[in-house]
N, C-alpha and C positions, 0 to 999 in steps of 0.2 A: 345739644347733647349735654347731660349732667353726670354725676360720678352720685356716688352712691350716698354723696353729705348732698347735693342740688346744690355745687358748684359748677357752674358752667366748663367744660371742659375743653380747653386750644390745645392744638398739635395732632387728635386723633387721625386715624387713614379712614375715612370710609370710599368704600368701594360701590358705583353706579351701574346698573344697567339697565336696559328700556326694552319691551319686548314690540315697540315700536318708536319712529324717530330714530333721532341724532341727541346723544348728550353731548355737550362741550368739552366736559374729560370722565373718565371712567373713574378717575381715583383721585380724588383733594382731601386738602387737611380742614377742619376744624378751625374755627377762631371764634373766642367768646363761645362755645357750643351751638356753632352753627356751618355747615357745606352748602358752598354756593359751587352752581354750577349752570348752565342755560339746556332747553330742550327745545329742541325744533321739531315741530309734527312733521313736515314733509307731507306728499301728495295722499294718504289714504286716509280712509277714514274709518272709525271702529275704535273700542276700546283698548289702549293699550296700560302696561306697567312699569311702574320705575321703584326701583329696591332699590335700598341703601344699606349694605351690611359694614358695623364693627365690631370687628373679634367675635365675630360669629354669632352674631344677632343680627338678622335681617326683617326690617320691615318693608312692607309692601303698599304703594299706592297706585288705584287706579285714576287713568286719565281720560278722559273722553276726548278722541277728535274727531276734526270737520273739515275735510277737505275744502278749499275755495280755489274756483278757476280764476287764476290773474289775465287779465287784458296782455 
C-alpha cells in the first residue's frame, strides 16, 4: 500500500475476507506497505474471493481451488 506521494505506507488496518477457506486473521496492520496474512483452501473446490478493504476501498482477488484427497 502507498499514500498519495508512493510512500509505502506502515500501521494501516486492512480488513480480510474469503468467500471460500480460512484466512489466518481477518484484520492486520501494514508494514513497509504490505498485509501478510496465510489462506487455507480446505476441502472444496471452485472459485473463491479474498478482499482487502482500507478506509473504504476494497479490492477484490480471485483464487482458484483444487481439492486433493490425502492418504
Amino acid at each position: 500500500m502507498r499514500d498519495a506521494y508512493g510512500n509505502f505506507v506502515s500501521g494501516a488496518s486492512v480488513v480480510l475476507t474469503a468467500t471460500m477457506g480460512t484466512l489466518g486473521g481477518s484484520s492486520v496492520t501494514t508494514t513497509n506497505g504490505v498485509a501478510t496474512t496465510t489462506f487455507t483452501s480446505g476441502s472444496k473446490t471452485g472459485t473463491g474471493q479474498i478482499a482487502a478493504t482500507v478506509e473504504n476501498v476494497t479490492v477484490v482477488g480471485k483464487v482458484s481451488l483444487t481439492a486433493v484427497k490425502t492418504k
